[in-house]
C-alpha positions, 0 to 999 in steps of 0.5 A, a space after each residue: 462114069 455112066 455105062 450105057 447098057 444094050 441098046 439105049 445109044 441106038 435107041 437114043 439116035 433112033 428117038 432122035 432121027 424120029 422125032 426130030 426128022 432134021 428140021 428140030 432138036 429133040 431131047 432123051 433122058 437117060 435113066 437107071 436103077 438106084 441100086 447100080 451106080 452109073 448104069 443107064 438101062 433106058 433112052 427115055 423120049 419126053 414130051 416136049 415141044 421143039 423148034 429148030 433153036 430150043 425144046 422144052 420138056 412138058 413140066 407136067 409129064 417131068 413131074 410125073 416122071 419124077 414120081 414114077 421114077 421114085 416108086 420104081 427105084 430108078 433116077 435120071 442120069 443124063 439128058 441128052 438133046 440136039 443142036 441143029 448146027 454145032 454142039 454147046 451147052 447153051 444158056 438155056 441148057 444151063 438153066 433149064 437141066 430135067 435134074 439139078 444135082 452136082 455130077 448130072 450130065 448133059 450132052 449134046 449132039 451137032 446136026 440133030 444126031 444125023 450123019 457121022 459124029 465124032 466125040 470132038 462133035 459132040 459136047 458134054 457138060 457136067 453139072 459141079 458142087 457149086 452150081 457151075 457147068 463145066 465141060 469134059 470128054 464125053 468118054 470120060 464120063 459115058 461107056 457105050 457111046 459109038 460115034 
């Protein structure tokens, strides 16, 4: 169970409505320290490029994400993206995750994050032991998420 701490859901929807401006999706990475299972501390904005349809993160910037993440003693927990229309984890999505680990998170939010959600609006995919998404209730497994 990941528990959103302070403001990293406001702060997620902020990055969103920015940098998305309802016309591209966006993406966020959620981070934690090691040393507390679960807690997300930070709604991360990678570079990336976006269109209506997709976003790619920059490799480059990821790779030293990863490295500074590891002298930090902190780890990616969850990505989180929009879609312009409806929530889906896409072919992409299941291809290209920021971590590929069993029990990573993946959610995704309809309309590019505007207006009102609701948790039936949005889609949350959960990485398994064996390499397969399979999808669950974002509040089954995310504290701290006000639609």
């Amino acid at each position: 169970m990941l528990r959103l701490e302070g403001p990293v859901w406001n702060d997620t929807l902020v990055h969103f409505r920015r940098c998305g401006q309802g016309r591209r999706e966006c993406v966020v990475l959620w981070t934690g320290p090691l040393d507390a299972p679960g807690s997300v501390d930070v709604a991360l904005h990678p570079e990336h490029s976006a269109t209506p349809m997709n976003y790619r993160v920059n490799t480059a910037w990821l790779h030293r994400l990863h490295l500074q993440l590891f002298e930090e003693h902190r780890t990616i927990r969850a990505q989180v993206h929009t879609h312009k229309g409806a929530a889906f984890h896409s072919v992409t999505d299941d291809t290209y995750p920021a971590v590929n680990v069993p029990g990573f998170l993946s959610l995704v939010l309809p309309r590019f994050a505007l207006g009102q959600m609701t948790e039936e609006d949005m889609w949350l995919a959960e990485l398994g032991q064996e390499g397969g998404w399979r999808s669950a209730r974002p509040s089954e497994r995310i504290e701290g998420i006000r639609p």
